[in-house]
Legacy VTK file of the C-alpha trace (Angstrom):
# vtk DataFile Version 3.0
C-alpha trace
ASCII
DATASET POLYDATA
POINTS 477 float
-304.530 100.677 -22.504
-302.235 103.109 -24.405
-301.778 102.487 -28.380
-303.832 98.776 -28.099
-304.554 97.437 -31.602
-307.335 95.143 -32.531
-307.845 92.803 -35.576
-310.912 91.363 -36.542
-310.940 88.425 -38.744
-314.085 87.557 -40.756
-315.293 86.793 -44.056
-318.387 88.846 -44.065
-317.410 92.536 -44.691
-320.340 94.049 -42.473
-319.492 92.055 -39.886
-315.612 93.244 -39.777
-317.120 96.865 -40.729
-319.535 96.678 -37.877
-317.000 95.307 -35.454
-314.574 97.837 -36.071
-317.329 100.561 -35.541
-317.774 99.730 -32.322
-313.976 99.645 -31.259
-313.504 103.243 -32.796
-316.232 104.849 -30.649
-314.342 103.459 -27.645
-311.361 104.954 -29.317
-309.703 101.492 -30.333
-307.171 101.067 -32.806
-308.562 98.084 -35.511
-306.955 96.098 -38.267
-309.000 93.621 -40.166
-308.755 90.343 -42.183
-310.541 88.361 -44.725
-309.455 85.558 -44.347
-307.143 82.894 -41.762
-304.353 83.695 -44.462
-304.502 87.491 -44.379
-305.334 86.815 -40.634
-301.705 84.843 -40.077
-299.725 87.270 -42.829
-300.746 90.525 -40.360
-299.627 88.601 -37.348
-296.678 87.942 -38.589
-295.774 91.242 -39.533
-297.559 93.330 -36.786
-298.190 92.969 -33.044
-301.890 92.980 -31.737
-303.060 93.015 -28.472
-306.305 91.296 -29.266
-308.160 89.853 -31.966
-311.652 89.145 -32.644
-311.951 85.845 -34.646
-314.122 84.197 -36.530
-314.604 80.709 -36.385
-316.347 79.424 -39.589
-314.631 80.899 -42.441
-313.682 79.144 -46.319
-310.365 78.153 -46.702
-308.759 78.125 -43.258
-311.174 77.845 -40.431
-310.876 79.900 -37.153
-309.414 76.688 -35.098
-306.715 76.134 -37.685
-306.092 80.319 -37.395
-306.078 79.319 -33.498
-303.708 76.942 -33.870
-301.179 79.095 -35.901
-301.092 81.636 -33.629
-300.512 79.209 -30.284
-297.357 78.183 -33.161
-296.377 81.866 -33.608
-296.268 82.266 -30.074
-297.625 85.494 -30.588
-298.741 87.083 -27.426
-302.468 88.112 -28.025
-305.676 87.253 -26.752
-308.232 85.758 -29.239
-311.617 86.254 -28.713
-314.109 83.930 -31.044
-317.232 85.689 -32.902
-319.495 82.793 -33.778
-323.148 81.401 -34.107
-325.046 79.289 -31.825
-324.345 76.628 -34.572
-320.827 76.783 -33.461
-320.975 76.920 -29.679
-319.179 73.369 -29.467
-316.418 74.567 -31.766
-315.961 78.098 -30.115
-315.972 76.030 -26.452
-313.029 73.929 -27.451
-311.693 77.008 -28.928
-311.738 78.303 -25.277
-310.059 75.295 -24.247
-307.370 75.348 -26.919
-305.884 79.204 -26.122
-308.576 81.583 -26.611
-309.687 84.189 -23.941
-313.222 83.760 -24.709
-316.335 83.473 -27.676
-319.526 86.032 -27.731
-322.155 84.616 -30.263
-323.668 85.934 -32.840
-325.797 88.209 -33.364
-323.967 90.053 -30.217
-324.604 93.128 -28.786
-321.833 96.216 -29.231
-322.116 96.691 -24.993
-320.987 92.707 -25.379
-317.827 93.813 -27.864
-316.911 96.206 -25.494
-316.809 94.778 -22.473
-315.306 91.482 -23.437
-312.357 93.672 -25.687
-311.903 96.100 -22.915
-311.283 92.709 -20.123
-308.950 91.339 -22.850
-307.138 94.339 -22.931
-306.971 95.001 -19.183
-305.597 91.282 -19.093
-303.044 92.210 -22.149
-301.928 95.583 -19.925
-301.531 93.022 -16.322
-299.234 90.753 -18.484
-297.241 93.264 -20.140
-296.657 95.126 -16.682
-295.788 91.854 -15.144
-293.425 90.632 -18.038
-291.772 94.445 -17.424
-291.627 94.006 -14.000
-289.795 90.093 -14.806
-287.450 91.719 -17.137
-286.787 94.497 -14.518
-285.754 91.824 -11.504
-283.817 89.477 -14.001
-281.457 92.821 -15.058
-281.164 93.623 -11.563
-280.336 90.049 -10.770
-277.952 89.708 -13.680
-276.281 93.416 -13.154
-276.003 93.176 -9.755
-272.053 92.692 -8.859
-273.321 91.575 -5.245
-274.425 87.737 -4.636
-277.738 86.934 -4.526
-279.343 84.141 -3.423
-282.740 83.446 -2.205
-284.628 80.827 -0.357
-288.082 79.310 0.375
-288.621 79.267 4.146
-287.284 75.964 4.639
-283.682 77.391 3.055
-284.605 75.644 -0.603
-282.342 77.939 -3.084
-284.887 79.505 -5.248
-282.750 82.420 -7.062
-278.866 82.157 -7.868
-278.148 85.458 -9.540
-274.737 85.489 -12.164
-272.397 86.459 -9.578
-273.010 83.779 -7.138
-272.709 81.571 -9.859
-269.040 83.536 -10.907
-267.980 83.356 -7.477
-269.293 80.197 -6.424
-268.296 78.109 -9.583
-271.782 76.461 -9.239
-274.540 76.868 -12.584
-277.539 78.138 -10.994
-279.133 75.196 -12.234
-277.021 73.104 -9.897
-278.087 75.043 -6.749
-281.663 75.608 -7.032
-283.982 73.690 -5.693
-281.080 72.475 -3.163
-280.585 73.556 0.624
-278.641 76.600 0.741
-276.268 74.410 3.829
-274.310 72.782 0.159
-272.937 76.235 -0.062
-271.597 76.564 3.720
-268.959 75.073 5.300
-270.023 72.306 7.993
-268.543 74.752 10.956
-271.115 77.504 10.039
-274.426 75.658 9.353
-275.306 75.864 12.646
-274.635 79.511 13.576
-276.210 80.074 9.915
-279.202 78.220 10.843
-279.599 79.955 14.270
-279.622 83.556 12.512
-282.134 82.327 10.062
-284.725 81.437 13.028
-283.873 84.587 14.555
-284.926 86.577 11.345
-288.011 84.563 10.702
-289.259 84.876 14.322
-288.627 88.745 14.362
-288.377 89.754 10.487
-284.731 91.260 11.825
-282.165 92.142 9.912
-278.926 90.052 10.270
-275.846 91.183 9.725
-273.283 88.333 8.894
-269.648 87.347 7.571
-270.096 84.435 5.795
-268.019 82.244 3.495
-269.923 80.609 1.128
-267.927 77.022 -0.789
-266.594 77.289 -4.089
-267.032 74.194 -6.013
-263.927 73.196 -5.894
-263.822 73.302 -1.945
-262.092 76.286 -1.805
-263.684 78.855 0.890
-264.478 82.329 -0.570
-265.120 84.910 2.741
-267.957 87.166 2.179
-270.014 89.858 3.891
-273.312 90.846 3.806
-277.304 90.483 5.163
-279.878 88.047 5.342
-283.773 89.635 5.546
-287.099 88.264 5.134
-288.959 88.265 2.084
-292.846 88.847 2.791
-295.807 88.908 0.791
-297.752 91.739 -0.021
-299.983 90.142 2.831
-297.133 89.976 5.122
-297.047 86.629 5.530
-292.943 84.897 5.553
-292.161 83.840 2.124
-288.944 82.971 2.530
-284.884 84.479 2.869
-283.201 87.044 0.985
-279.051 87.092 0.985
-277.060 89.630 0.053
-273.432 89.118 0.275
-269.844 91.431 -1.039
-266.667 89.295 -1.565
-264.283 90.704 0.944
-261.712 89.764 -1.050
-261.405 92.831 -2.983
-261.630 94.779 0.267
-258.720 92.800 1.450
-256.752 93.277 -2.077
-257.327 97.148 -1.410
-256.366 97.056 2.264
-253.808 95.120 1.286
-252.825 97.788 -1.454
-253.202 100.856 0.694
-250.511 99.434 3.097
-247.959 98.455 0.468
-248.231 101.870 -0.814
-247.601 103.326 2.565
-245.100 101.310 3.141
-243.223 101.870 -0.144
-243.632 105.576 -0.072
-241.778 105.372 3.803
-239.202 102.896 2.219
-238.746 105.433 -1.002
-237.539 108.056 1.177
-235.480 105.711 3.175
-233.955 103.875 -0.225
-233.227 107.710 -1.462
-231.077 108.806 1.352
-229.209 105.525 1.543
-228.481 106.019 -2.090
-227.036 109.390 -1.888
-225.184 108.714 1.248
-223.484 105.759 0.005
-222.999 106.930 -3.540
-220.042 110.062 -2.648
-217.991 107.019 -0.920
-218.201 104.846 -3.818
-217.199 107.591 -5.894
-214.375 108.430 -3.874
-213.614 104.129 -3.605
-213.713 104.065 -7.572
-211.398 106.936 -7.854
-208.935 105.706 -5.624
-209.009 102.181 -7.027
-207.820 103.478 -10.598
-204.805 105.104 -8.702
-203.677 101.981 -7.440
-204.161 100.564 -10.490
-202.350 102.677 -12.138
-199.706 102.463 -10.113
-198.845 98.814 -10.077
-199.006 98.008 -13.891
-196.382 95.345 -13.226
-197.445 94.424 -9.729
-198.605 90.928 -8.255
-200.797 89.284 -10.113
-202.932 88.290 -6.807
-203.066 92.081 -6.027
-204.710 93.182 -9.628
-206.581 89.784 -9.214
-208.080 91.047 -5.559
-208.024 94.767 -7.327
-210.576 93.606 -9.640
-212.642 91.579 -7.708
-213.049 95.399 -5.524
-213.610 96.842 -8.991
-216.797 94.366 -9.619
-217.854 95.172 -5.941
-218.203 98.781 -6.850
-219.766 98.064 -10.088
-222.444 96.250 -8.143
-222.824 98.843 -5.246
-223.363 101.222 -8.289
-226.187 99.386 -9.864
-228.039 98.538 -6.563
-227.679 102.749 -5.843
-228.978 103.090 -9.406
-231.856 100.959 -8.906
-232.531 102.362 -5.444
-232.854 105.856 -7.276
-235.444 103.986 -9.956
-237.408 102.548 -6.501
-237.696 105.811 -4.628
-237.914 109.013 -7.625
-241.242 110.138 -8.920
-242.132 111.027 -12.808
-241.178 114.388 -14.037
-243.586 114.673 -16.581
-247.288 114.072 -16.497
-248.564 110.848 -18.116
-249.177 110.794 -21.432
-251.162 108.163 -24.128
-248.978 104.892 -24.829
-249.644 102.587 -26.802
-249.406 98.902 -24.614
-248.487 97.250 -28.086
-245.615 99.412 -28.851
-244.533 99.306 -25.326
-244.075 95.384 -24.921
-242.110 95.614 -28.207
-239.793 98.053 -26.876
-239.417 96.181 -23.547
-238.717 92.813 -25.397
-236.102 94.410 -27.729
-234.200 95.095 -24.678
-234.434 91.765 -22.851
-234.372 89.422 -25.863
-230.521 89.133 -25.968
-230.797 87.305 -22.381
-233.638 84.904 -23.650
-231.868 81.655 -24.392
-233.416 78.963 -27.534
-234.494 77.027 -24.794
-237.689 79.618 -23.798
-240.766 79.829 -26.519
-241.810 83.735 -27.196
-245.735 84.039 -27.490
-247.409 87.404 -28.219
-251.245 88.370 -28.178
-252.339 91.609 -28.845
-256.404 91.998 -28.374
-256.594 95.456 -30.014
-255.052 98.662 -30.190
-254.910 99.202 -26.256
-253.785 102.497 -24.844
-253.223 103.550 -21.195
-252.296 106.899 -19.576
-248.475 106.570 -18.126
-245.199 107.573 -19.014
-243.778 105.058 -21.595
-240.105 104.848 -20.398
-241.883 103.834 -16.902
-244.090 100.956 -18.074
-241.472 99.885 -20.253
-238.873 99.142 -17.131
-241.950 97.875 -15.393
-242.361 95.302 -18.025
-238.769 94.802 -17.945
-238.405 93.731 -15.191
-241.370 91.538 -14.881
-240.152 89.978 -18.134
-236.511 89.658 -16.786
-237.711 87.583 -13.630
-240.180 85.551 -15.912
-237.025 84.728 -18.119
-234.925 83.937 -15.212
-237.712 81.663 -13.928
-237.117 79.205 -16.483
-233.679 77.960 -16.242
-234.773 74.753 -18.109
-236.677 76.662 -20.986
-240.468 76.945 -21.604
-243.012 79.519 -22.403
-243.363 83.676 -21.892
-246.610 84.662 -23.002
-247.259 88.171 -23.141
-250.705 89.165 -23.858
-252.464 92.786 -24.293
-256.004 93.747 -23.965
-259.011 95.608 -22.880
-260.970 95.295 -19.895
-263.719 97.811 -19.428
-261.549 101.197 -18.883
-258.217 99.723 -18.326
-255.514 98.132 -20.368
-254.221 94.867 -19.509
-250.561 93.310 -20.095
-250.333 89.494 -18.505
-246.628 88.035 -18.583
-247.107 84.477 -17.957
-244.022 82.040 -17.518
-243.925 78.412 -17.315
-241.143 78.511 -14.853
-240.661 77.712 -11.247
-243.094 79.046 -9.676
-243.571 81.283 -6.069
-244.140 79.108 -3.290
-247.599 80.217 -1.420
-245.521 81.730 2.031
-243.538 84.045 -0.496
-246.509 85.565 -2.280
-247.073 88.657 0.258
-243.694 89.644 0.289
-242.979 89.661 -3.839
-243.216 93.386 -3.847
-241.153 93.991 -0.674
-237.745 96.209 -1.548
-234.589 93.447 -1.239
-236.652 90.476 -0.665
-235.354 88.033 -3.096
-235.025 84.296 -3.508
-232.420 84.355 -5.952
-228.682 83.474 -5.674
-226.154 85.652 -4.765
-225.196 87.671 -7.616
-228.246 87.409 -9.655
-230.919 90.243 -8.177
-231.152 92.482 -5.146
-234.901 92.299 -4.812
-236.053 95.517 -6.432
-237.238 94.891 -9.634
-240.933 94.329 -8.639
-240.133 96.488 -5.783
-239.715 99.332 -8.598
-242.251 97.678 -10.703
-245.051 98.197 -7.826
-244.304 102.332 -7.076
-244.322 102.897 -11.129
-247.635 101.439 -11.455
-248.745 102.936 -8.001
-248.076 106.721 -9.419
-250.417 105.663 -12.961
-253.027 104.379 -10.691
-251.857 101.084 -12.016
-252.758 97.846 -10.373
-250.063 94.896 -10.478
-251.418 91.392 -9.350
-249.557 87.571 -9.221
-251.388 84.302 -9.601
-248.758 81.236 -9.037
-248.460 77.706 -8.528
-245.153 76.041 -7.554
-243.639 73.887 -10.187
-246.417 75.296 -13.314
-245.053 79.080 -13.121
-246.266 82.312 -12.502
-248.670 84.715 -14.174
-248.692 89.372 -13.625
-251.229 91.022 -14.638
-250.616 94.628 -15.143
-253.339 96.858 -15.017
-253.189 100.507 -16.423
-256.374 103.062 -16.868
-256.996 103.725 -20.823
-256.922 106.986 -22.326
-256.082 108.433 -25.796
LINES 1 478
477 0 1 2 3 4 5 6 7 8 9 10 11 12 13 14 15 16 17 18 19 20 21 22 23 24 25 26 27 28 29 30 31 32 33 34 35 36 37 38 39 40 41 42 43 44 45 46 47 48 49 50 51 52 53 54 55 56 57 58 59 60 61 62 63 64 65 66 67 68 69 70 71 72 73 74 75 76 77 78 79 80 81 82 83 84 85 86 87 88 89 90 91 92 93 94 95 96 97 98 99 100 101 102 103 104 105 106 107 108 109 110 111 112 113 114 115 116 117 118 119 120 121 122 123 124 125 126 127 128 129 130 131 132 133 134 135 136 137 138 139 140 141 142 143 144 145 146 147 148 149 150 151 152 153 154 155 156 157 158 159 160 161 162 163 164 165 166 167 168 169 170 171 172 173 174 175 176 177 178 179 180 181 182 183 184 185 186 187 188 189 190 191 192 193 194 195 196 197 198 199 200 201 202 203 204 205 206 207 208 209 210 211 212 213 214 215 216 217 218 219 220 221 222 223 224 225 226 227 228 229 230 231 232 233 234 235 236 237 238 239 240 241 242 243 244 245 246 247 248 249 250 251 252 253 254 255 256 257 258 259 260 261 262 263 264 265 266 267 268 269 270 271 272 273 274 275 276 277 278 279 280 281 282 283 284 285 286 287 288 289 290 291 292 293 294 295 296 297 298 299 300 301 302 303 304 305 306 307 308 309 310 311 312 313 314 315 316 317 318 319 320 321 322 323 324 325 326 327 328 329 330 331 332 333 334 335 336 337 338 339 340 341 342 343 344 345 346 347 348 349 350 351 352 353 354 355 356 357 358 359 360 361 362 363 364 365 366 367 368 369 370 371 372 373 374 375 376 377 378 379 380 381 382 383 384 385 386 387 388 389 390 391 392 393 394 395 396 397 398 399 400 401 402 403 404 405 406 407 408 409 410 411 412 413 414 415 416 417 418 419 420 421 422 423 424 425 426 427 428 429 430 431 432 433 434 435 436 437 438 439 440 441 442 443 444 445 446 447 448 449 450 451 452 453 454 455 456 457 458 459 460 461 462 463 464 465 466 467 468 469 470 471 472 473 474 475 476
């Protein structure tokens, strides 16, 4: 055993001199100590892989040096060096903790072989506690759920993420059947594919949704093995599963993008086809005006409800041109901070009294963008949280870190989306708005700014509590 250290504890000098003779010719590293108080001072201050006690000493005897160490929890193996006089004491010694006693006068082939099978012991538990500490980080690290089973589908492991997914503590699982996890439809098919894999040590492939403790089914994906001794023998069931949830949020992702970049093109070419005619419609209705300064009132009445029309037609052009151009400039460091400020001092003059502002910045956060883009991203997201809540309440804006990307959440205590409305929020023109108040494209636009960042926008709502985005931006600078 690499670097082992020995200390001998005994009153008598030759004794200790002697014993630490004998480790140094088998080339063992020795410490030694008059006394139980030296003896518990060194522990205390060093680690030892074994010592070599004795049990009749002044002062402190070897039990009560026993004794301290069990309280230290030191792990070390104590071997007792004693008389025949002592052979009771050095038995219940052996009893207490300690690995084992030679009596005196011993032999040095005796020292050897009894240090050398405490060592060997010491190396075994430090490569198993490695090993321990080795499966537990895997366990704990692994982003994957984990759960294994005794052969009669007991729970026996519940690694961190099946306890983040699952909402159950570990402690609340194992020791259970693994069926409180399923839904009652799938027990049976579940139970069928674990006979299969114990009768033929199979792999089984399997899309499974496991129950969240709050009812809620959470589809997953994954495979179910056999765990076997080093004999071979069944031991029990080994699941591995992915949340397909994130797959789904990506597929999901993937076809908004493609289906924003076709509707980009399609918004651009409406907007410059429609945008000479308006011109040509404003043009010509300030040379009517113009020309019937003392006309009907009903005509200048109808002349400037056209006027407003064009206005409108303008701004929904505009803001197709925001939906469907791409950044001229590459992105740059901005600061998420300075950002929200920027996008508030634009949008406070349409918050009414009635609607609480509540800021929270985690941190000086910064994310690689263009800053006039995030800024109308978080206008707009702001603008529909405002408009939200017509009978006041709360916008909470909050800025932080999470691993290597910056995070805004605009939370509103508003109205809330109702459930069917959720997959088309990012849709170009879908709106639920009255007439007058929104064409649909602000998280539209919102969606392809974050897209060209490599930005991530997500919604979490509940109808009649309000809404919360979450903005997600990589960091850099």
């Amino acid at each position: 055993m690499e670097h082992a250290k020995v200390l001998v504890v005994d009153d008598e000098e030759p004794i200790r001199r002697i014993l630490c003779e004998i480790l140094e010719r088998e080339m063992i590293s020795s410490d030694t100590a008059s006394d139980g108080y030296e003896a518990i001072r060194k522990l205390e201050e060093n680690d030892y892989d074994v010592v070599l006690l004795d049990l009749n000493m002044p002062g402190m005897s070897g039990l009560d040096v026993l004794r301290s160490i069990c309280d230290l929890g030191k792990p070390v193996e104590v071997i007792i060096v004693t008389g025949y006089g002592s052979l009771d004491s050095a038995i219940e010694a052996v009893r207490y903790r300690a690995y084992d006693y030679v009596l005196k006068p011993f032999e040095a082939t005796q020292i050897t072989k009894i240090v050398k099978n405490a060592l060997e012991k010491r190396r075994l538990m430090k490569d198993l506690e490695r090993a321990y500490r080795y499966t537990s980080s895997l366990l704990k690290s692994s982003a994957d759920v984990i759960i294994s089973t005794d052969m009669s589908k007991t729970v026996v492991i519940f690694n961190p993420a099946a306890e983040k997914l699952t909402g159950y503590a570990a402690e609340e699982v194992i020791g259970r059947s693994v069926d409180m996890l399923l839904p009652e439809g799938r027990r049976e098919e579940f139970g069928r594919l674990c006979v299969k894999v114990m009768e033929d040590g199979s792999l089984g492939n399997l899309d499974l949704p496991l129950l969240h403790k709050d009812g809620k089914e959470v589809p997953l994906s994954g495979t179910l093995s056999l765990i076997k001794s080093d004999d071979s023998d069944p031991e029990g069931l080994l699941l591995i599963l992915k949340d397909l949830r994130e797959r789904d949020r990506l597929q999901q992702q993937l076809l908004q993008a493609q289906k924003m970049a076709a509707l980009g093109q399609f918004a651009a070419g409406v907007a410059h086809e429609l945008r000479n005619p308006l011109g040509i419609m404003n043009t010509s209705l300030y040379y009517v005006r113009t020309h019937i300064k003392d006309g009907d009132p009903k005509i200048k009445e109808h002349l400037e409800i056209i006027g407003q029309e064009i206005r409108r037609s303008q701004k929904i052009i505009t803001s197709l041109l925001d939906f469907s151009r791409r950044p001229a400039s590459p992105a740059k460091s901005v600061d998420l901070r300075e950002v929200v400020e920027e996008a508030l001092k634009r949008v406070i003059k349409d918050v009414p009294p009635s609607i609480k502002v509540r800021k929270e910045y985690k941190g000086d956060v910064k994310v690689m963008a263009d800053m006039d883009d995030v800024r109308q991203a978080l206008i707009n997201v702001i603008t529909n949280a405002v408009e939200a809540m017509e009978d006041g309440g709360e916008l909470s804006i909050c800025v932080e870190k999470e691993g290597e990307r910056g995070i805004v959440r605009v939370s509103d205590t508003g109205c809330g989306i109702p459930e069917e409305n959720m997959a088309h929020i990012y849709n170009p023109f879908f709106t639920t708005k009255r007439a007058g108040k929104g064409v649909g494209l602000g998280l539209a636009i919102t969606y392809s700014i974050l897209q060209r960042y490599k930005g991530i926008i997500e919604a979490e709502s509940e109808e009649g509590k309000g809404t919360t985005f979450t903005l997600s931006l990589p960091c850099g600078g």
